[in-house]
N, C-alpha and C positions, 0 to 999 in steps of 0.2 A: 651678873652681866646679862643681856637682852642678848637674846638669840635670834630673836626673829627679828628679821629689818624687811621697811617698806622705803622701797626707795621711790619718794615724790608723793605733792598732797594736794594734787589735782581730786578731782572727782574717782578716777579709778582707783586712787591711793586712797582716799579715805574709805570707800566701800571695802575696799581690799584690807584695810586697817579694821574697821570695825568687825567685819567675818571672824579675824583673827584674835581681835582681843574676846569678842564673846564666845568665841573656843577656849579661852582660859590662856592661851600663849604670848598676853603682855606683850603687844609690837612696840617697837620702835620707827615710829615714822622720821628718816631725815627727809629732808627738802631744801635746794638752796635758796628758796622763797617761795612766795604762795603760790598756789595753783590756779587752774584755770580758774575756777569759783570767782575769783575776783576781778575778772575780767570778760564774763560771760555771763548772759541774760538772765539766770539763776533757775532757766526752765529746763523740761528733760524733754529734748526732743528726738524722739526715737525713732519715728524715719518720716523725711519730707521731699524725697529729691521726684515723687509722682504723684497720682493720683489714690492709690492705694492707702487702703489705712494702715497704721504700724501691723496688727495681727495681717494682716493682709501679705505684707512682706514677710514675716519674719515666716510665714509658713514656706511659702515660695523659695528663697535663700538660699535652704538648705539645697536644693536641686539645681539651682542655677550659678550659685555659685559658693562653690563649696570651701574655699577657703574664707570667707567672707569671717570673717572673727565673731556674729550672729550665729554662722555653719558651725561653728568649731566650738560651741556651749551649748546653743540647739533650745526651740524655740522655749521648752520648761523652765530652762534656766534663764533667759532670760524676764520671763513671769515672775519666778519666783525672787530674782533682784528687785523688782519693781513692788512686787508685794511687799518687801523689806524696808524699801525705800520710803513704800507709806506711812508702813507703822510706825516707822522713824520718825518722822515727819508728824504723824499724826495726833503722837503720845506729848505736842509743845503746843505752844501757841500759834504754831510756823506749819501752817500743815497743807500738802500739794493734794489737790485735784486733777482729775482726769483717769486717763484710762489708754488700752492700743485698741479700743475698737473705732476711733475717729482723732481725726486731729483735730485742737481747737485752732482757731484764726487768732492772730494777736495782731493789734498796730505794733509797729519797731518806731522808735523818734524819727526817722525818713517818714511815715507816714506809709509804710509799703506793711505787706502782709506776710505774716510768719508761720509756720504751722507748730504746734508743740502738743507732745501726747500729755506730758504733767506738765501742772504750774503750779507757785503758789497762789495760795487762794486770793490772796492781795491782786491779781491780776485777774482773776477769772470774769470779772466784768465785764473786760475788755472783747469778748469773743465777740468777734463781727456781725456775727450769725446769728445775733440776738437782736439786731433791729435798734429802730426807734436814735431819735436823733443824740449825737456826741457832742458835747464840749471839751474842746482838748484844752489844759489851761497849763502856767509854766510859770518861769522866772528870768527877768532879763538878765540877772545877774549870772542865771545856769546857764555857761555856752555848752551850745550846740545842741541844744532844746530850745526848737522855736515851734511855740503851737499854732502859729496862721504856718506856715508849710507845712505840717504835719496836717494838719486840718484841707489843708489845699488838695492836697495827696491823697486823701480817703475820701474828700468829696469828685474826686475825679475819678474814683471807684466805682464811684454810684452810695456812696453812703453819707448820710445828712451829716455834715462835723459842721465845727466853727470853732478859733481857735483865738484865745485872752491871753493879757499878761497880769497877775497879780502882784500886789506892791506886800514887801516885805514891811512888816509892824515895824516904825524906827526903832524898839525896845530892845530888837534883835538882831540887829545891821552890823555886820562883818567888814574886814577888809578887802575877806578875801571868801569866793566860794566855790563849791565842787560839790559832788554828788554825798558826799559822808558830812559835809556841815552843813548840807541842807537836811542828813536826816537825825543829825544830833537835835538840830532845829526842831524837824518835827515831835522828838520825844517828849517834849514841852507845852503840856496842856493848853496853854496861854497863846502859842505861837497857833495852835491846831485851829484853836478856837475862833481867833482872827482869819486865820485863810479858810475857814467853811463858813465865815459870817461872808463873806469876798466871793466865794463860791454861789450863796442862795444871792448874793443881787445882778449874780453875771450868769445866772443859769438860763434862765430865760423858757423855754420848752424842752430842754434838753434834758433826758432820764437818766444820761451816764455821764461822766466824767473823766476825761483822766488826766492823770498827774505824772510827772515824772518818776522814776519808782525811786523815791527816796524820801517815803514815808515811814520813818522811823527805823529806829536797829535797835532797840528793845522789847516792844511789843507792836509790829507793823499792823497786825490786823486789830489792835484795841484803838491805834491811827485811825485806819479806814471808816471803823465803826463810829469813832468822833464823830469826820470828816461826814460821813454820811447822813449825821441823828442833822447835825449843822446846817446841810446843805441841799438835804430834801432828795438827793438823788444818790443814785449808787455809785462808788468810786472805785476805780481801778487804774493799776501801776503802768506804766509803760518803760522799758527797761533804757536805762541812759548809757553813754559811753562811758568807757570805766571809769574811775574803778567803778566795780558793781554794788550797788550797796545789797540788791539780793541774794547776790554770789558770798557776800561778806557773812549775810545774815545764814546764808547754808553752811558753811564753812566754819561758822561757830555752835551750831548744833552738831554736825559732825564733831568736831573738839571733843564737847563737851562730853558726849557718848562713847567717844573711843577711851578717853581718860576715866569716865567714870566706871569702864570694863575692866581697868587695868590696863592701857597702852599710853603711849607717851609719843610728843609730838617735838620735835627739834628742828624748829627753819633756821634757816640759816647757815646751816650744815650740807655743802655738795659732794655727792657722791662721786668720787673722780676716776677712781679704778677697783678692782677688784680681784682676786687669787682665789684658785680652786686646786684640787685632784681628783682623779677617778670620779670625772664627772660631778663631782659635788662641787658648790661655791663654801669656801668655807672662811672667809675674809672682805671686809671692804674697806674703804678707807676714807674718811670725808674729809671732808676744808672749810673751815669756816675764818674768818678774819685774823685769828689768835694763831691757828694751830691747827696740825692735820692729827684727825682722830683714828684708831683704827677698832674695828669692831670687828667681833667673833661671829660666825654665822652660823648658824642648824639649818634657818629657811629664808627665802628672801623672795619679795613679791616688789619684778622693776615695774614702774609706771610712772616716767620722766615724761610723756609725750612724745607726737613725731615730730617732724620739722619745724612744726609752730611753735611748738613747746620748749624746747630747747634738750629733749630727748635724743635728736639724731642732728649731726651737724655736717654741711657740706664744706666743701672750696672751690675754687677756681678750677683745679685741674680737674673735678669730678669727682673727687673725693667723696663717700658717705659713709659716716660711722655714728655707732650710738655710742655716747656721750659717757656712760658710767661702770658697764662692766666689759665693754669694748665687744659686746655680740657681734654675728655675723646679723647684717643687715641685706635686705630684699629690696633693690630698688632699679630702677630703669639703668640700661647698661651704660647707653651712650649721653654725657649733658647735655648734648644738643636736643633730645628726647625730653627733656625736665616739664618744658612751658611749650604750652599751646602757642598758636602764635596772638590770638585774644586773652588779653587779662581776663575777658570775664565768659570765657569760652563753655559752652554748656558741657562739654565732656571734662570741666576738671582740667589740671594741670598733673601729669602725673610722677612727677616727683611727691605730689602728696599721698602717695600712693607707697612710699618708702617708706616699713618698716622691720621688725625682728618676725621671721616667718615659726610658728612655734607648730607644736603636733595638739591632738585632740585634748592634751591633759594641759593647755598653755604656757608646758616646758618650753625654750628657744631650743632650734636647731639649727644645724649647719647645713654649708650648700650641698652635703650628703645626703640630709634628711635625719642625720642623727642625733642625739639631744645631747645638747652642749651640758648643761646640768641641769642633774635631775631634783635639784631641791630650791631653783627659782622658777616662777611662775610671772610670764607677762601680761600685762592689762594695758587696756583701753587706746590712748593713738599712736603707742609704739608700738601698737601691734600690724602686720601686715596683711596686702588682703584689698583695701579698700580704699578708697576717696572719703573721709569719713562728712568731711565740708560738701563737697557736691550731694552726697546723700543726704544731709540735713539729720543725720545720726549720730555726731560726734559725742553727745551728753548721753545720749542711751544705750551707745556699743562701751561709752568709758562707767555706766554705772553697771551695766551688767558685766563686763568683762572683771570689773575689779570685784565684784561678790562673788565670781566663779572661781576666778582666780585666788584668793585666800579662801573661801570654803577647800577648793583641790588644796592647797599648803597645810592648809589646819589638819586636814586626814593625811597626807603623806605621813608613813612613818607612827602614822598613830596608835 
């Protein structure tokens, strides 16, 4: 029987997954569905909410603000997730660039500007800061990728774009499309090869290109390199609304690596509650369609998410609780406190600000300060502390938090 459970397989879970199983301790990841991954841009963006580069902040943090879940791993450990996250990454055909000494600049399909410390390399094109004229090019079929406003958008930036619609080859016409049949599409020599012959007659002066990122879920950047030999000029992804097909394509390298460690992955399975003594969790209990399952526990590493996620859940009267082992939760006292009174108010809404307040070893504690147990460890936006969306950190406090988080589990007790 699996002793160690990871509960959720968002990006902190699986970093927190993969610690765990190459510590030799076989996890068990449930989740009651996918994780962020598949519905987020598939970049690591480790801090955007100023000016300062990610190193920039993460030195600062610690001093200003010390619960900041960055504070409470401390700047090494957050390096040394990101050095993990390479090699990972590095050792496939899928492999991220960048670095925290500068953010790169990305187009988003609004045509607005993004900063991200990693990306994969299928996007690296796209960095603003490299000049020289853009073609945005698309599909009328794909809603919500329209490349004349994306193009309108960055030329009222100040940067040269122009933006095409490309016609689907009859050979390959659907009934129906989304972001994952446009990249089974691209996995298809034939279909490549038609929209980079489309690409060199609508180029015109322009040295980059981009595409929606749903170039391929097999080998995306053997896509690119096609697309490019094709079409004369360099190509880069721009991330669509979900699903994500890069979030898809991370998510299945994680898979693959946690499984070939020894760990094992169960969606579908919600963690609903959990039983402890003398501070230990020693039980949880999940749900899946058929049947409620009960599992035995040594160690457990939560990382449901905060509010966005479905980690911590509200009500009417005020209500805030987390979702799976029912922690005490850190959140604004009063609901009327929750929401700014702008939707898009620069300081955040701080209810997103509500989660499981933990000590320096990312045990949960109570409104004592004392550790609820000492052989679960929380990660990434269920953790409290922070606005993780106004700081533009959410992908890089959730992949360092979930490597700190299972490295501390894997040595508990060891």
């Amino acid at each position: 029987m699996r002793t160690t459970i990871v509960i959720g397989a968002g990006l902190s879970g699986l970093m927190g997954a993969l610690a765990l199983a190459e510590a030799g301790l076989r996890p068990l990841v449930l989740a009651k569905g996918q994780g962020a991954t598949h519905w987020t841009a598939g970049t690591i963006d480790v801090w955007g909410g100023d000016e300062r580069s990610p190193r920039e902040a993460l030195q600062a943090i610690g001093s200003l603000h010390p619960h900041h879940p960055y504070a409470l791993i401390g700047a090494h450990a957050v390096e040394e997730a990101i050095a993990r996250f390479r090699a990972l990454t590095g050792a496939t055909r899928y492999p991220y660039v960048g670095g925290l000494d500068r953010n790169i600049l990305l187009p988003t399909s609004a045509g607005a500007l993004r900063p991200a410390a990693l990306l994969p390399v299928t996007m690296a094109a796209g960095d603003v800061r490299l000049g020289g004229t853009m073609l945005i090019a698309g599909f009328r079929e794909l809603r919500d990728f329209y490349p004349p406003f994306i193009a309108a958008n960055l030329a009222a930036q100040g940067m040269a774009a122009r933006g095409v619609y490309l016609t689907i080859p009859p050979a390959f016409r659907r009934r129906e499309y989304n972001p994952v049949t446009f990249a089974r599409l691209f996995d298809d020599p034939a279909f490549c090869s038609d929209i980079g012959r489309q690409l060199r007659a609508q180029r015109g002066d322009a040295t980059r290109i981009g595409l929606p990122a749903v170039l391929g879920l097999r080998d995306p950047t053997g896509v690119v390199a096609h697309l490019q030999d094709e079409s004369g000029a360099q190509i880069f992804e721009i991330p669509t609304l979900p699903p994500s097909v890069p979030g898809m394509r991370l998510f299945a390298l994680f898979q693959n690596a946690i499984e070939q460690a020894g760990g094992r992955m169960q969606i579908g399975s919600e963690v609903i509650c959990g039983d402890g003594r003398d501070r230990l969790l020693t039980t949880v209990w999940s749900e899946a369609a058929a049947r409620r399952q009960e599992h035995r526990v040594e160690r457990a590493l939560l990382a449901t998410g905060g509010v966005a996620g479905g980690g911590i859940r509200t009500d009417h009267m005020g209500m805030v609780r987390e979702t799976a082992l029912d922690l005490p939760v850190r959140a604004p006292a009063n609901r009327a406190n929750w929401f700014a009174p702008r939707f898009l108010d620069p300081q955040g809404h701080a209810i997103y600000t509500a989660g499981v307040a933990t000590d320096a070893h990312l045990r949960p504690i109570g409104t004592d300060g004392a550790v609820v147990y000492d052989n679960v460890t929380v990660a990434g936006a269920l953790l409290a502390g922070t606005d993780t969306v106004r700081e533009r950190s959410r992908s890089g406090v959730s992949l360092a938090t979930g490597w700190a988080a299972g490295r501390i589990l894997a040595e508990w007790m060891a």
